[in-house]
DSSP file (Angstrom, degrees, kcal/mol; ACC not computed):
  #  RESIDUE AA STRUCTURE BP1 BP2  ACC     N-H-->O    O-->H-N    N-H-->O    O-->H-N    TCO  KAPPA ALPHA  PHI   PSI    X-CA   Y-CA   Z-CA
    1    1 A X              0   0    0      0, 0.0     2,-0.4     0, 0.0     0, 0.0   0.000 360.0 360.0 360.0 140.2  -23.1   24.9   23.0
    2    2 A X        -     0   0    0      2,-0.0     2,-0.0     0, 0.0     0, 0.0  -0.972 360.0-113.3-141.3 168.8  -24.7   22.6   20.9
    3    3 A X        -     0   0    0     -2,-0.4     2,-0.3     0, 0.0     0, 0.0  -0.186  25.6-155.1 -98.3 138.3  -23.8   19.1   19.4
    4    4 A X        -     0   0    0     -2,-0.0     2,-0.3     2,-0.0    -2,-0.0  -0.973  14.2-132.7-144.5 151.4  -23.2   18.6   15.8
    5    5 A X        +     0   0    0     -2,-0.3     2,-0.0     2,-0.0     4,-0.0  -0.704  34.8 158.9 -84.0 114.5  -23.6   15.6   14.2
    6    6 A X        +     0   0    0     -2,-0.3    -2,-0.0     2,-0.1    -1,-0.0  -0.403  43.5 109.6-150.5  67.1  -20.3   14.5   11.6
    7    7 A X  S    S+     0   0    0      4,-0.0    -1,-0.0    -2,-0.0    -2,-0.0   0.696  84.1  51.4-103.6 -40.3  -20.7   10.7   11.2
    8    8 A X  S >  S+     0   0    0      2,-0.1     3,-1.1     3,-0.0     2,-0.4   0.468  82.3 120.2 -60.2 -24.4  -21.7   11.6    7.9
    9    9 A X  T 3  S+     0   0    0      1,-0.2     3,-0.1    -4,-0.0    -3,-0.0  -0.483  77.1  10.6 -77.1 121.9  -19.0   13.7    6.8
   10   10 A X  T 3  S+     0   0    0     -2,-0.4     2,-0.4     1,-0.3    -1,-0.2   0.440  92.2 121.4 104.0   7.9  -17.0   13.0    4.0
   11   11 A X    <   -     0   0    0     -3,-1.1    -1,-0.3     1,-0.3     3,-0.1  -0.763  68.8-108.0 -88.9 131.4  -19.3    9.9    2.5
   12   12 A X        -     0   0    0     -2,-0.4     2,-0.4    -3,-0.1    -1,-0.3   0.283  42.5 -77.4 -53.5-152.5  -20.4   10.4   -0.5
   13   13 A X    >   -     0   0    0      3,-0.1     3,-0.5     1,-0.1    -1,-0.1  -0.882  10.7-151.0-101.8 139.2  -24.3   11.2   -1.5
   14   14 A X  T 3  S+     0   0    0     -2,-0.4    -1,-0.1     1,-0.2    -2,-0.1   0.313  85.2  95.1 -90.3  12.8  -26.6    8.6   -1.5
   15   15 A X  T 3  S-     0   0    0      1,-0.1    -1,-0.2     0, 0.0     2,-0.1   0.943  98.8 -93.8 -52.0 -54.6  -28.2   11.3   -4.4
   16   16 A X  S <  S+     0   0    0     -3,-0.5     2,-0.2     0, 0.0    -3,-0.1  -0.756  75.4   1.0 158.0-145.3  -26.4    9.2   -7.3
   17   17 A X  S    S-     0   0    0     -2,-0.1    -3,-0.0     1,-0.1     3,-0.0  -0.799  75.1-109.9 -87.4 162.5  -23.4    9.1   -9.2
   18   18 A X     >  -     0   0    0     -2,-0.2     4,-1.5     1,-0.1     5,-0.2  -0.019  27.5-107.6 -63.9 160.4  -20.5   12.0   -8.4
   19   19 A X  H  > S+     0   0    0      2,-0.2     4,-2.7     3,-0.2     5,-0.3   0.995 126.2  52.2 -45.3 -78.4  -19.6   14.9  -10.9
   20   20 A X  H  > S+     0   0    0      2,-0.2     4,-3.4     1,-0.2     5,-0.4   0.890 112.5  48.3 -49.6 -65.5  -16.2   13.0  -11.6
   21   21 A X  H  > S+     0   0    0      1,-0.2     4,-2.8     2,-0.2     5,-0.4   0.917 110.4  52.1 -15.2 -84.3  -18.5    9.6  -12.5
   22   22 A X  H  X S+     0   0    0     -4,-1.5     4,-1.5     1,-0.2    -1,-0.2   0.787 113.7  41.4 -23.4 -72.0  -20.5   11.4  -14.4
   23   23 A X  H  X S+     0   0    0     -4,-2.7     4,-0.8     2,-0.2    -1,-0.2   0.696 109.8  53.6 -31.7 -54.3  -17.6   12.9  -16.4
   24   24 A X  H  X S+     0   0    0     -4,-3.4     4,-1.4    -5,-0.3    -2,-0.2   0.629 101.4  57.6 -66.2 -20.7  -15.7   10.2  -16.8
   25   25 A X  H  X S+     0   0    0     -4,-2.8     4,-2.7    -5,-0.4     3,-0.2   0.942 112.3  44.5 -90.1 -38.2  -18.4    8.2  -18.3
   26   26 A X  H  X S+     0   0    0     -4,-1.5     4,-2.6    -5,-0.4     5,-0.5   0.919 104.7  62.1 -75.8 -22.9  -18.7   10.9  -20.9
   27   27 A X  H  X S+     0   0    0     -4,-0.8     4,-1.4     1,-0.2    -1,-0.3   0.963 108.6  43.9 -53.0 -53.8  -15.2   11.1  -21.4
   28   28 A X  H  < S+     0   0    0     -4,-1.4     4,-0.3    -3,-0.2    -1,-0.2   0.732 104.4  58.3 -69.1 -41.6  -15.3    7.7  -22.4
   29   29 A X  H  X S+     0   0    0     -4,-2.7     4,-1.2    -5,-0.2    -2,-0.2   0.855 110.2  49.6 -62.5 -39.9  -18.3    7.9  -24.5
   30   30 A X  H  < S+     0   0    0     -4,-2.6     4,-0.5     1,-0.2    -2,-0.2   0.870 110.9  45.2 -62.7 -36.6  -16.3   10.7  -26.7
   31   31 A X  T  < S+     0   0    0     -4,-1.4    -1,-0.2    -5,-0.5    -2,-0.1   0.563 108.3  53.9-100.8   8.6  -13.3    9.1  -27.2
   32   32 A X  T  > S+     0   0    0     -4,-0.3     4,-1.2     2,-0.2    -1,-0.2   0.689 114.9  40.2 -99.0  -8.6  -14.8    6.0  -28.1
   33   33 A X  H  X S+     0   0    0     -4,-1.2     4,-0.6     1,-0.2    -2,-0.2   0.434 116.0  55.5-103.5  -0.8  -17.1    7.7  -31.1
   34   34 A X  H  4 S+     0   0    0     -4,-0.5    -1,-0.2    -5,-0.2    -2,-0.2   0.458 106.0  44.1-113.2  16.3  -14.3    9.7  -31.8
   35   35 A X  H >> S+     0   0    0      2,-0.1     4,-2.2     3,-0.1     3,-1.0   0.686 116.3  54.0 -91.9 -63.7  -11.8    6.7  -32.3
   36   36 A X  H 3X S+     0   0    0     -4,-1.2     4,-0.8     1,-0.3    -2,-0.2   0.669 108.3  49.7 -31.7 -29.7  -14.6    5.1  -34.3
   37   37 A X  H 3X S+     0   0    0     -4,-0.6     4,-2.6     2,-0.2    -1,-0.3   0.769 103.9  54.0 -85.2 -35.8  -14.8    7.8  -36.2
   38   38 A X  H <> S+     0   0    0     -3,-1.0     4,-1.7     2,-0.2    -2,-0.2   0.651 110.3  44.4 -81.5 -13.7  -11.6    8.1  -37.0
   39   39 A X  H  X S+     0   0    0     -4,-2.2     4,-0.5     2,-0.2    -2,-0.2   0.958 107.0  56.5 -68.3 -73.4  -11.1    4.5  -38.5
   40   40 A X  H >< S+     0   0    0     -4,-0.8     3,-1.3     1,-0.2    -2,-0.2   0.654 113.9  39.7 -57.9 -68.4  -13.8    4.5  -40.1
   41   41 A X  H 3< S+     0   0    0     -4,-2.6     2,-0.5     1,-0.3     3,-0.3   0.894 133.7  25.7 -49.4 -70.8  -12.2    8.2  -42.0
   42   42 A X  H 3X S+     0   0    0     -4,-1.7     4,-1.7     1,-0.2    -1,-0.3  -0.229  74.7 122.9-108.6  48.8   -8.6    6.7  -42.2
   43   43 A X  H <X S+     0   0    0     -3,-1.3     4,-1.2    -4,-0.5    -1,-0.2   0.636  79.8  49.0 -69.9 -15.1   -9.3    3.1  -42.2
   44   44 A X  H  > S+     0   0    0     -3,-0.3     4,-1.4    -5,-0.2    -1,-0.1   0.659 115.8  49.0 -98.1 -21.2   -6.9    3.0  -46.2
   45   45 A X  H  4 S+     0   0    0      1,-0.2     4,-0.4    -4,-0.2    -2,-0.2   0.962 112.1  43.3 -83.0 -26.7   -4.3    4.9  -44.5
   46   46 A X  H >X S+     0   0    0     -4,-1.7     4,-3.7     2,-0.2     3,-1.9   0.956 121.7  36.1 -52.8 -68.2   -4.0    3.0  -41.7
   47   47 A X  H 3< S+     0   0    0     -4,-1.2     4,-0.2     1,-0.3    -1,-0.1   0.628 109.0  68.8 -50.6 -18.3   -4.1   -0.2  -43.2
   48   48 A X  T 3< S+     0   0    0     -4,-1.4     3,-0.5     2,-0.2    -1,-0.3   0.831 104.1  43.9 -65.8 -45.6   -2.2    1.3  -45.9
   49   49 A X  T X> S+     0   0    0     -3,-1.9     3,-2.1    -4,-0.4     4,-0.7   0.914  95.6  78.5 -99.2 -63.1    0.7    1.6  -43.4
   50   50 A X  T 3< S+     0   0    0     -4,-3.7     3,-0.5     1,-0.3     4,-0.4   0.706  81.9  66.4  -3.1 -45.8    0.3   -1.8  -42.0
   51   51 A X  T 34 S+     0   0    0     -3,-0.5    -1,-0.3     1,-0.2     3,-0.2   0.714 100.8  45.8 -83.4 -21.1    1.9   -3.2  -44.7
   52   52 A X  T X> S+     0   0    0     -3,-2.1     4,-3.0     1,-0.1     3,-1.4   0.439  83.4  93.3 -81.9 -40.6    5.1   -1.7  -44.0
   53   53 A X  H 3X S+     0   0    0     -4,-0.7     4,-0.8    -3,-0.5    -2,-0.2   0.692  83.1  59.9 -47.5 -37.3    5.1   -2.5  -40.0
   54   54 A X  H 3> S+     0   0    0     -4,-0.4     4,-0.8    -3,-0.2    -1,-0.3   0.771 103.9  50.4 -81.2 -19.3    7.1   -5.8  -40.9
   55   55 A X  H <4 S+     0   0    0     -3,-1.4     4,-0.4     2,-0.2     3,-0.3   0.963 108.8  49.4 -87.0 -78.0   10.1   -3.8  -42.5
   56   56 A X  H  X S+     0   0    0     -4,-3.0     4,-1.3     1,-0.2    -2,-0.2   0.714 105.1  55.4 -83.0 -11.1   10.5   -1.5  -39.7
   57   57 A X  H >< S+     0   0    0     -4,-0.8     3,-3.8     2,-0.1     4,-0.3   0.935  93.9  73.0 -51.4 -81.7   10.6   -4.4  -36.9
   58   58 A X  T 3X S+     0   0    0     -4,-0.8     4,-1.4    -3,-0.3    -2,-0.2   0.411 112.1  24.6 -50.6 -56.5   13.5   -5.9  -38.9
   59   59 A X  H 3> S+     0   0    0     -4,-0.4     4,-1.5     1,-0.2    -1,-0.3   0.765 117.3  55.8 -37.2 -52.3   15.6   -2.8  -37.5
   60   60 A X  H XX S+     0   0    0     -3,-3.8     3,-1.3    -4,-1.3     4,-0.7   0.877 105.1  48.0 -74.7 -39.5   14.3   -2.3  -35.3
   61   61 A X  H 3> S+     0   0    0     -4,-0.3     4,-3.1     2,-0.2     5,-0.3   0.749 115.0  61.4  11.9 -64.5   14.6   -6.3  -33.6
   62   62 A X  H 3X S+     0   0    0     -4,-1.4     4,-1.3     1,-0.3    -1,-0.2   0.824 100.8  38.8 -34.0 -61.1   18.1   -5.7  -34.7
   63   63 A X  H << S+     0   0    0     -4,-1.5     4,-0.4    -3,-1.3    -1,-0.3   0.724 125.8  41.7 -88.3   1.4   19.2   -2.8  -32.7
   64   64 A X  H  < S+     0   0    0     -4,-0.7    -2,-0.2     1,-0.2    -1,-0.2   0.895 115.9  40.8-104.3 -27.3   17.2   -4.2  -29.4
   65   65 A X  H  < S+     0   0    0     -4,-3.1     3,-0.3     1,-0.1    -3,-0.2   0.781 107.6  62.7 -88.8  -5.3   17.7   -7.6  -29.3
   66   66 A X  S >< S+     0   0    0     -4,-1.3     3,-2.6    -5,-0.3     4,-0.4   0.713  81.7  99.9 -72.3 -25.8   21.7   -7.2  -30.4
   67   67 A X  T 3  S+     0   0    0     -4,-0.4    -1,-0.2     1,-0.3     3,-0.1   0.728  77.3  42.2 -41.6 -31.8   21.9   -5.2  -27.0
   68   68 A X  T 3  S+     0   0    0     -3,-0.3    -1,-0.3    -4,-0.2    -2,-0.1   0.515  91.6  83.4-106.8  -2.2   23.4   -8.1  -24.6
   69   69 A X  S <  S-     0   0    0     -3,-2.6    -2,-0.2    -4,-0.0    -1,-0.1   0.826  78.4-149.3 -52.1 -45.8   25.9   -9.4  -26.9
   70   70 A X        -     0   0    0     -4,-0.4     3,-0.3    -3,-0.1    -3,-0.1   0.150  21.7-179.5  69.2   5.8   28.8   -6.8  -26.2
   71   71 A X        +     0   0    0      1,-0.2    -1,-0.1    -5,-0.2     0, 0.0   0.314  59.9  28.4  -7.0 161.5   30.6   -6.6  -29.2
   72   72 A X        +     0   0    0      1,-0.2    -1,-0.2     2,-0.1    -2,-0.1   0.420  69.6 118.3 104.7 -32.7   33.0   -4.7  -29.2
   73   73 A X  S    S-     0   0    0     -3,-0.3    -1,-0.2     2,-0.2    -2,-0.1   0.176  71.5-123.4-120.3  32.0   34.6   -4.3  -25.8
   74   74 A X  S    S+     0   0    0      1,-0.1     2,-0.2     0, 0.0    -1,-0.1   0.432  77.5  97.0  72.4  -9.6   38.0   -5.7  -26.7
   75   75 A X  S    S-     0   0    0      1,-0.1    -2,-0.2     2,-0.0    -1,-0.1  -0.752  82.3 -98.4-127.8 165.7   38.2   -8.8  -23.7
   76   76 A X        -     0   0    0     -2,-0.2     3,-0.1     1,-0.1    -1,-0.1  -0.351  31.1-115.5 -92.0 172.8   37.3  -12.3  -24.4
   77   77 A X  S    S+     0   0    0      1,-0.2     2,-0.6     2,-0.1    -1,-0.1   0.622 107.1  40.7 -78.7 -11.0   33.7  -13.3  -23.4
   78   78 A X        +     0   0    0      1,-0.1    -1,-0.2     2,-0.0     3,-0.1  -0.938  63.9 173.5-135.7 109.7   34.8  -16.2  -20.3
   79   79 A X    >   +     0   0    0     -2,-0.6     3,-0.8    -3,-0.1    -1,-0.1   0.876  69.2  66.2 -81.7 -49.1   37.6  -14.3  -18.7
   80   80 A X  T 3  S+     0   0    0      1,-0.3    -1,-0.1     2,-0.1    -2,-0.0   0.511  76.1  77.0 -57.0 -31.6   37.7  -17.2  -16.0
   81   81 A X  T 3         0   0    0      1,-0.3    -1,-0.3    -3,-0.1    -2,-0.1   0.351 360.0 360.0 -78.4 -17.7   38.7  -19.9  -18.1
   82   82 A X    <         0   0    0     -3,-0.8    -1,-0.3     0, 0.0    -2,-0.1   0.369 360.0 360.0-121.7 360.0   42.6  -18.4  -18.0
């Protein structure tokens, strides 16, 4: 029978960084030249659109902050009072 050694197992490698590291870090390098890239292309359309962004809050602010009022439900708002 002989003796095996598994103190080791499952630690990473003292090699370097992992596959997934490795990946990730380009993964991150891509999508940061390819956001860059992509202002840069549609930097008038973006900005373009911007301008617009204050008109569609105004609705939008509307239908979300109206949301706890209760309009609507036919009974008075301090029930207790009676």
């Amino acid at each position: 029978m002989s003796v095996q050694d598994h103190s080791r197992y499952g630690e990473p490698s003292q090699e370097g960084m992992s596959v997934k590291a490795k990946a990730g870090l380009v993964l991150i390098g891509f999508l940061a030249i390819a956001g860059a890239l992509l202002f840069t292309e549609h930097r008038a359309h973006v900005l373009g659109l911007l301008v617009w962004l204050p008109l569609l809050a105004c609705p939008l602010m509307h239908l979300f902050m109206h949301g706890g009022h209760h309009h609507g439900s036919g009974r008075p708002n301090d029930s207790r009072s009676a």
